[in-house]
N, C-alpha and C positions, 0 to 999 in steps of 0.2 A: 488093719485100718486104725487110726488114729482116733480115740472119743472123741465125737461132737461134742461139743458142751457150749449150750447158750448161759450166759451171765448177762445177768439184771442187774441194776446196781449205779451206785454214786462214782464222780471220779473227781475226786480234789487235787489241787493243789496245796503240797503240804509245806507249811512253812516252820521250820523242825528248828528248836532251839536245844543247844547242849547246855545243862547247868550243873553245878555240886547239888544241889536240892532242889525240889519242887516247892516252890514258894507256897509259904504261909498267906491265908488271908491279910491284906493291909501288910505286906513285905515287900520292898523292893530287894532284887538280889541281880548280880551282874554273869551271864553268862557267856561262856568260851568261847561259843561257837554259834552262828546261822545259815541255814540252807534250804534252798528251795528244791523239793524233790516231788517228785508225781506219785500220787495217790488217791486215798480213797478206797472203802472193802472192795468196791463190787470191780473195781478198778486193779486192783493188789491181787483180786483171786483168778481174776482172767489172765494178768500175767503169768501167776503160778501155773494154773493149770496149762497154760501152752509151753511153759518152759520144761513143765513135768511130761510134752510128747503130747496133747491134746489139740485137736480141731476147734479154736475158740473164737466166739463171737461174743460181742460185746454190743449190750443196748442200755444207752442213756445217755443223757445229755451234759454237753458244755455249754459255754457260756460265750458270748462273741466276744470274745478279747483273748491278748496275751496268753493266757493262764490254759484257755480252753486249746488252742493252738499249740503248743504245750505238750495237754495230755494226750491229744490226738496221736500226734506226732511218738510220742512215747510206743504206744498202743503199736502204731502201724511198724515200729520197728520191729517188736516180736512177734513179727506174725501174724498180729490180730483183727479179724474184720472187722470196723468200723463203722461198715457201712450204714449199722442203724443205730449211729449215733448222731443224733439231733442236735445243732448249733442252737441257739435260745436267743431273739432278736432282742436287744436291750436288757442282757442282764448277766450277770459277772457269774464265772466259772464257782462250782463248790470251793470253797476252804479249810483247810484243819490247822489250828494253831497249836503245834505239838511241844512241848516240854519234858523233855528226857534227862532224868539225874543220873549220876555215875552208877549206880547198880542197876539201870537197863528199864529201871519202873517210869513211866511216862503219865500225864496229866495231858488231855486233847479237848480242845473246843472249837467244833464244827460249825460252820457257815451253810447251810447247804446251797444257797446259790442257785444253778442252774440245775442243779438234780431235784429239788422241792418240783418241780415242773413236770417232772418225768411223766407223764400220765395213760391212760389207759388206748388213747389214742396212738401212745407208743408202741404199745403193747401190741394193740390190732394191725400195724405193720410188721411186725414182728414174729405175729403167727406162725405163718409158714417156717422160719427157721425156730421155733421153738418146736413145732411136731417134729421136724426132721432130726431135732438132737436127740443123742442118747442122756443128757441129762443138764436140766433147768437149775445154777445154782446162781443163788438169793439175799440178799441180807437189808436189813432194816433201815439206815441211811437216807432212803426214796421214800416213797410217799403209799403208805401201807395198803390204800385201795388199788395202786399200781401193781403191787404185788401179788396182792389177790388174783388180782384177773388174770396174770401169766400162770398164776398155779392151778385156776382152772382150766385155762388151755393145754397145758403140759399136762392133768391128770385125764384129762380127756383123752386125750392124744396116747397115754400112757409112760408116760415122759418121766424117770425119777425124779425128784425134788430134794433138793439139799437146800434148809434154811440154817443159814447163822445169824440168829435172830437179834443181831446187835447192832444200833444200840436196841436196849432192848425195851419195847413201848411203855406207859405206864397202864395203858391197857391191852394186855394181849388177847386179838379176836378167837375165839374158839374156831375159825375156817383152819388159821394158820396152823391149827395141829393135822391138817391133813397133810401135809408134803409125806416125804417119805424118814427123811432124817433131819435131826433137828440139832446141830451143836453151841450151844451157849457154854459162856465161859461162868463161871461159880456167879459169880454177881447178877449175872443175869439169868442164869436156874432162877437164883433167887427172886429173883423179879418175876419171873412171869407165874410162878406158881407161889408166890406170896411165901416162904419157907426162908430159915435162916439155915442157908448151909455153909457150915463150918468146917465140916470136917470128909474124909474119907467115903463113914459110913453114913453120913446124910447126903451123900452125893450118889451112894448106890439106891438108897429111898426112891432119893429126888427123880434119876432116871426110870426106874421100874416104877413109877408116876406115869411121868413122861408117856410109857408104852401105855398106860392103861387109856391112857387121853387120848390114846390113838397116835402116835408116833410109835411106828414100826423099830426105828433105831436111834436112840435115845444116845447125845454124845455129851458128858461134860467133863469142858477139861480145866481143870486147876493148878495151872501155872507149875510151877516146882514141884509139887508134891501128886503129877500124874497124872493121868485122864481116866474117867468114869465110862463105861460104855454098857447099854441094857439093851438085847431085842427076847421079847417075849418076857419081860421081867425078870431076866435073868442078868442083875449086872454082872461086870468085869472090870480089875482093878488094872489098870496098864501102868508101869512104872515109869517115871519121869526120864527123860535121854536126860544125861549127863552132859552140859556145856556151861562156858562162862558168858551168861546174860549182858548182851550190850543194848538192846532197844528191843523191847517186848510189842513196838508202835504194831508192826503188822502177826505174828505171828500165828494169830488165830484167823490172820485171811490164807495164809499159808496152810494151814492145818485142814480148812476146809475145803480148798483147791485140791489136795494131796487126796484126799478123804477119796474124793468124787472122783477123780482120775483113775485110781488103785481099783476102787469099788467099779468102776464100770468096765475095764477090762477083765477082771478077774473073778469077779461075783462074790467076795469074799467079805462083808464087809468089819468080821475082827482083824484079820491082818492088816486090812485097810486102815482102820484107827492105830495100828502100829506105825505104819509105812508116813501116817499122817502125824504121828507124835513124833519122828524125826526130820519129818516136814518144820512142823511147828517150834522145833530146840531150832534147825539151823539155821532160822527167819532171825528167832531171836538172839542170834549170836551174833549176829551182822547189823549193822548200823543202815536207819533208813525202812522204807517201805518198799518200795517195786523194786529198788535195786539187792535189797534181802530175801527176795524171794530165789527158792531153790530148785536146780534143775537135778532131772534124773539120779546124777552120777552123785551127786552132794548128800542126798538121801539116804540111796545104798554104800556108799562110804561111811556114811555115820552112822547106818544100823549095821554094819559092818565091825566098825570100830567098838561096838556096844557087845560085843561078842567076847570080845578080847580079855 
C-alpha cells in the first residue's frame, strides 16, 4: 500500500525571477527571465511525496482569485486530495517573490496571504484524515498555533511527525520539539537553538542537541558540504550527492518529502536521509519549485550514479 501522508502547509504562488546576482541593497539590476510557478513548502512536499509513490493529502488554504485556482488545479493534477483545502473569502492566494542568480543560490520574500488564515478550525476538519495517515508532515510557513494543534492530534493518534521548521520562528515553542523528526537547514539549526553553526562538527553538536530536547531524529542539512543526522546523539556525516546547482528555491521541500516516504515504508531512517539527500541534489538541479520535484526513478538513478 502506498504511505498515507497528511501535509499541512502553505501554498504559494511563486513568482521566480532569473538574474546574474542577487541585488544589493539600494541596487537596481536587470534580470533574464520571469515566471509564474506553483509553490510554497507545504505545497512543494505534498507534490514530492506523491510523485515519490505516496497517498497524499493536502490541508490549507487559497485565496479566492486566480492564483489560488492555480494551485488547486496544480495539486489535483498529481494526484493530490484537496479536498481540505479551504478557499478564503476576500483575500489573495500566498506569494513568494523568488530571485535566483546563476549559481542556483536564491533570495525569497513571502506574502503569506491566504495561508496566515490557516487555523485550528482547519485542523478540526482535518482530524480524521490526520489519524488515518501514517505520517503528519509540517513546516513553518502557517501560522504556528495551527501547527500545534495537528501535532497534537497526530501524537495522539500515534501519527509520526516530520517538521521542517522553516522558515524558522524567532521564537521556537518548546511543544514543537515533540514531533518525531525535525530537519532544518544550517540557518535555521542556528536559529532555533541560538548556536553559530559553521562548520561539520558543529552541526553534529547541534543535532545531538537536537535529540536531547527530545527530537528523536535530528536532520541538518548543509547545502554542498552534506547533511548532519543524530538519533540517540549519535550524529552521522552524509556526504553531499554530486550535481550542478540550478535553483536551490525548493530542495529542502524535496529532502523532507523524500525523508518521510523512504522512512515510512522501510523503517529505516539513516537510509532514509540518504535516499533524501538525493531527493534534495536532484530538486536542486532543476529550475523551479513543484515542477523540480523528484520522482521514484530520478532518485534511484542518481544514487545509482553516485556509485559509479
Amino acid at each position: 500500500a502506498k504511505p498515507r501522508i497528511a501535509v499541512l502547509g502553505s501554498m504559494n504562488m511563486d513568482l521566480v525571477v532569473q538574474c546574474p546576482d542577487l541585488p544589493r541593497p539600494g541596487e537596481t539590476i536587470t534580470a533574464s527571465s520571469f515566471t509564474e510557478i506553483s509553490g510554497g513548502k507545504g505545497a512543494n512536499q505534498a507534490v514530492a511525496a506523491a510523485r515519490l509513490g505516496g497517498d497524499v493529502s493536502m490541508i490549507g488554504r487559497v485565496g479566492d482569485d486566480a492564483f489560488g485556482r492555480q494551485l488547486l488545479g496544480n495539486l489535483n493534477r498529481e494526484g493530490i486530495d484537496t479536498s481540505l483545502v479551504r478557499a478564503t473569502d476576500r483575500c489573495p492566494s500566498g506569494i513568494a517573490i523568488v530571485a535566483v542568480e546563476q549559481c542556483g543560490e536564491n533570495s525569497i520574500i513571502v506574502v503569506p496571504g491566504a495561508n496566515g488564515r490557516l487555523d485550528k478550525q482547519d485542523v478540526s476538519l482535518a482530524a480524521e484524515r490526520i489519524r488515518a495517515s501514517d505520517a503528519l508532515l509540517l513546516q513553518l510557513e502557517t501560522p504556528i498555533n495551527t501547527a500545534l494543534a495537528a501535532i497534537n492530534i497526530a501524537r495522539e493518534a500515534g501519527v509520526r511527525v516530520i517538521l521542517d521548521p522553516a522558515p524558522a520562528p524567532t521564537f521556537f515553542p518548546p511543544e514543537l520539539f515533540a514531533v518525531d523528526v525535525l530537519c532544518p537547514n544550517q540557518s535555521e539549526a542556528s536559529a532555533i537553538l541560538g548556536w553559530n553553526i559553521q562548520s561539520v562538527c558543529d552541526a553534529k553538536d547541534a543535532a545531538a542537541e537536537l535529540n536531547r530536547r527530545g527530537i528523536t531524529c535530528a536532520i541538518i542539512t548543509l547545502g554542498d558540504r552534506g547533511t548532519v543526522a543524530s538519533e540517540n546523539e549519535r550524529p552521522l556525516w552524509f556526504e553531499p550527492v554530486a550535481i550542478k546547482p540550478i535553483d536551490t528555491t525548493a530542495a529542502g521541500d524535496a529532502f523532507a518529502a523524500a525523508f518521510t516516504i523512504h522512512w515510512v515504508k522501510h523503517e529505516l531512517s539513516m537510509e532514509a536521509v540518504r535516499y533524501a539527500c538525493a531527493a534534495g541534489a536532484f530538486a536542486a538541479s532543476r529550475a523551479g519549485a513543484q515542477p523540480a520535484m523528484p520522482r521514484r526513478e530520478d532518485v534511484l538513478d542518481l544514487l545509482e550514479s553516485e556509485k559509479e
